[in-house]
matplotlib code that plots the C-alpha trace (Angstrom):
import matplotlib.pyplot as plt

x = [-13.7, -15.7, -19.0, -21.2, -21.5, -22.8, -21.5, -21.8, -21.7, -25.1, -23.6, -20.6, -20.7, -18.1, -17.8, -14.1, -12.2, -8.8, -7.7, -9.1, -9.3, -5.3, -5.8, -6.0, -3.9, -1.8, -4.4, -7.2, -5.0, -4.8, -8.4, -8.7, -6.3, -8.0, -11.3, -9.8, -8.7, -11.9, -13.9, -11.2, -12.0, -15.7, -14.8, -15.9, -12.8, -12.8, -14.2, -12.1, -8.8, -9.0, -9.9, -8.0, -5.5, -6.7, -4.2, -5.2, -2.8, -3.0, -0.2, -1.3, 2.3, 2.9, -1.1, 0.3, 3.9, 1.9, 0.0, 2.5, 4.5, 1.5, 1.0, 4.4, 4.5, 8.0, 7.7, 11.6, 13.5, 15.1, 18.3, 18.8, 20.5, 24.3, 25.4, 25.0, 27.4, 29.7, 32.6, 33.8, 35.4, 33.5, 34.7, 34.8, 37.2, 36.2, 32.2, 31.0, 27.7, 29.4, 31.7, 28.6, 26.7, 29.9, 30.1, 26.2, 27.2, 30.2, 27.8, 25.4, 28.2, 29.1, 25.8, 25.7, 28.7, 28.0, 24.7, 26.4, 29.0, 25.8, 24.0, 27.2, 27.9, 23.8, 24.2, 27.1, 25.5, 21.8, 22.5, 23.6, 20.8, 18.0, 19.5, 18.9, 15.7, 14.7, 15.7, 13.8, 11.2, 11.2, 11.6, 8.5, 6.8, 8.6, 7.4, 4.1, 4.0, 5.8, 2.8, 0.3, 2.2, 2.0, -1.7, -2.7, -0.5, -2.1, -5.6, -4.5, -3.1, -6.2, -8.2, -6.4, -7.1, -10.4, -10.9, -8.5, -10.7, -14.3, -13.1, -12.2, -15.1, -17.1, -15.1, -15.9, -19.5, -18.8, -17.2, -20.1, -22.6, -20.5, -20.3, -24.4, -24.9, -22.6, -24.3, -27.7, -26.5, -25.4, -29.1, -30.7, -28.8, -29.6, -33.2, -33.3, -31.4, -33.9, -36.7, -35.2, -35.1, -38.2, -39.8, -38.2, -39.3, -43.1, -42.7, -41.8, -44.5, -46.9, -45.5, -46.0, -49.6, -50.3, -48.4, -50.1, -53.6, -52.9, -52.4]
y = [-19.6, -16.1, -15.5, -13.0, -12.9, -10.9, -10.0, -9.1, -5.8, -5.5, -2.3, -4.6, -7.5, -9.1, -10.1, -12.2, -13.9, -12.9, -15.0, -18.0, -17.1, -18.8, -20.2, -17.4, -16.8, -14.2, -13.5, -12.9, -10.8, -8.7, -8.4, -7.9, -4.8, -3.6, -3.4, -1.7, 1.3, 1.3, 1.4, 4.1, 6.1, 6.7, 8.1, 11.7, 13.6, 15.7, 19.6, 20.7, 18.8, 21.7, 24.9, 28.0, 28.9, 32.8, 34.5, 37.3, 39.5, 42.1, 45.1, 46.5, 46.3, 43.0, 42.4, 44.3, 42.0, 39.3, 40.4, 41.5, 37.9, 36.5, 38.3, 38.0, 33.7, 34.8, 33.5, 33.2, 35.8, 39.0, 39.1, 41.8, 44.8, 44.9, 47.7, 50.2, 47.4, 48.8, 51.2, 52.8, 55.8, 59.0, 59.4, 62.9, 63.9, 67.1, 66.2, 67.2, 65.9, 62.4, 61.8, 62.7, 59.5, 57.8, 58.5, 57.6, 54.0, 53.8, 54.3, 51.8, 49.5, 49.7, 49.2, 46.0, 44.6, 45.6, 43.9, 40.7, 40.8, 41.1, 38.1, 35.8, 37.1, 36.3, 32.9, 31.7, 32.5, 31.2, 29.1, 25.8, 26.1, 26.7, 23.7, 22.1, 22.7, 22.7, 19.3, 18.4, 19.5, 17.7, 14.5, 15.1, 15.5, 12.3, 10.2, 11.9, 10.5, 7.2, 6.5, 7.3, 5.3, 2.3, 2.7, 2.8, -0.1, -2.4, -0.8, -2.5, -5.4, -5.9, -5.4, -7.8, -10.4, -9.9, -10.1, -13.5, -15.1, -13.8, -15.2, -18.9, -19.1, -17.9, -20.7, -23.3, -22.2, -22.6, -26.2, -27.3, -25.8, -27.1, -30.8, -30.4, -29.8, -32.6, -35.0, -33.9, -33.6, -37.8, -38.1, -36.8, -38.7, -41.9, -41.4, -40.8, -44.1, -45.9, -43.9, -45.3, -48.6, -48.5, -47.1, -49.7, -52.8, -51.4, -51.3, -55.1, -55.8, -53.9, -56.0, -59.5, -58.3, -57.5, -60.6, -63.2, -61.7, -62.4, -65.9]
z = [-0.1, -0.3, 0.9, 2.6, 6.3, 8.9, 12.2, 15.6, 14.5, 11.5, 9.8, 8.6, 5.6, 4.7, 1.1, 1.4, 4.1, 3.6, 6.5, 4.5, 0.7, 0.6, -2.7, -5.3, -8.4, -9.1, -12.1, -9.5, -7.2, -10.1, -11.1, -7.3, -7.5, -10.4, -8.8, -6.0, -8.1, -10.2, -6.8, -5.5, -8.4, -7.5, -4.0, -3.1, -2.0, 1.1, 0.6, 3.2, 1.4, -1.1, 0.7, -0.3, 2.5, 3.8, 5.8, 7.7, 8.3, 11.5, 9.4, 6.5, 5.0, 5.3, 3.6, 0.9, 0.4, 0.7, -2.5, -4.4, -3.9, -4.5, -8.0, -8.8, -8.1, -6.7, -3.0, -2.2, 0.0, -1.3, -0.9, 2.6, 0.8, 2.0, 0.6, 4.3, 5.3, 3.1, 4.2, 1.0, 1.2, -1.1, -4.9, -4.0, -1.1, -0.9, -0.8, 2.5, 2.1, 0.7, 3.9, 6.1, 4.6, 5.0, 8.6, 9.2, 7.4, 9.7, 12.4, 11.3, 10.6, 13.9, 15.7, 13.5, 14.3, 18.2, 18.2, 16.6, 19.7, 21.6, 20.1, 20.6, 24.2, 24.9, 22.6, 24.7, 28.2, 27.6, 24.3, 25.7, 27.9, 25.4, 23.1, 26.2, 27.1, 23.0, 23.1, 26.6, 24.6, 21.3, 23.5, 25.1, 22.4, 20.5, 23.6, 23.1, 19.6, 20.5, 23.1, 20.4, 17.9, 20.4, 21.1, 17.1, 16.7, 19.5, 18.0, 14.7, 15.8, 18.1, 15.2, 12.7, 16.0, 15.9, 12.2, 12.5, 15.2, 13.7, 10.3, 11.4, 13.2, 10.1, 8.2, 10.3, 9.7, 6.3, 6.2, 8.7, 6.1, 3.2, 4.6, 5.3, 1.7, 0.5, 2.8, 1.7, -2.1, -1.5, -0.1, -2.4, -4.9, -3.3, -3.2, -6.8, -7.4, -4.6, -6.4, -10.3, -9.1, -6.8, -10.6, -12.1, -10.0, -10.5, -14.3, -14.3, -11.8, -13.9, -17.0, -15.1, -14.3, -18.2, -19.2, -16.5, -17.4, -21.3, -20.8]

ax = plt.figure().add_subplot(projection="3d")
ax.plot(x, y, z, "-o")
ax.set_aspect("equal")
plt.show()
């Protein structure tokens, strides 16, 4: 059963009753699936969909990293340079300058491994806390999304409803309409069988007339 109806609401026309059209073939919901991608094929995408991302950056140095990754396609992390980490002790032993730059990376070495004791002893006062209140956080914002999620679904299901109950009532429309035109398709018919015969019963009246003024 497919037809075009109108609505309550004029800037809608429905072409198919899903809720009725039960009786298709698997060949038709093909063809239907094909039309589908033909007809999605013709769609206008979205200008915005493809806008070029434009970062603005406020320092001048990381404007020009950005560029240079950019240039380069390579957009992973450099490795962070280890090697001031690194307590070797000088080739030459008798190289002032060479145990002076070792001393400056045993300083630095230091500094590192006091602001890691730092981190830990700051992790282990206020960490537990933060994961705490991190994770306050993202369940806010999953019942924030679980609401929403809740009110699309009762939108949709609300919808389907109302496309349910508008489509039954088109359909009984239709089989009212349909059994109209059957009833007046068998009246029709049996006015052109009255009409035959009526033809009829004049032709052999006519024929008596011809016959009875012969004689």
């Amino acid at each position: 059963m497919s037809t075009s109806m109108e609505t309550d609401h004029p800037n809608i026309l429905y072409d198919a009753l899903p809720y009725l059209d039960t009786s298709y073939t698997p060949e038709k919901k093909a063809q239907a699936e094909r039309l589908i991608q033909q007809e999605m094929r013709t769609f206008t995408p979205r200008t915005e969909a493809y806008q070029p991302i434009v970062l603005d950056f406020k320092s001048e140095l990381l404007q020009k990293e950005w560029e240079l990754v950019s240039k380069n396609g390579d957009y992973s992390t450099p490795p962070l340079p280890m090697d001031k980490y690194n307590l070797n002790p000088p080739q030459d032993e008798n190289d002032l300058k060479a145990w002076e730059k070792s001393l400056d990376m045993a300083k630095i070495s230091v500094e590192h491994h006091l602001n890691r004791v730092e981190n830990m002893e700051l992790l282990k006062t206020y960490g537990a806390n933060a994961w705490i209140a991190y994770n306050q956080q993202l369940e806010r914002i999953q019942q924030k999304l679980q609401v929403k999620l809740d009110s699309v679904k009762n939108e949709i299901e609300e919808l389907n409803r109302l496309r349910k109950r508008e489509q039954e009532e088109a359909g009984q429309k239709i089989k009212h309409l349909e059994d109209r035109w059957n009833e007046m398709v068998r009246g029709n018919l049996r006015i052109d069988g009255a009409c035959l015969k009526l033809k009829s019963e004049i032709e052999d009246l006519k024929d008596k007339k011809r016959a009875s003024e012969v004689q």
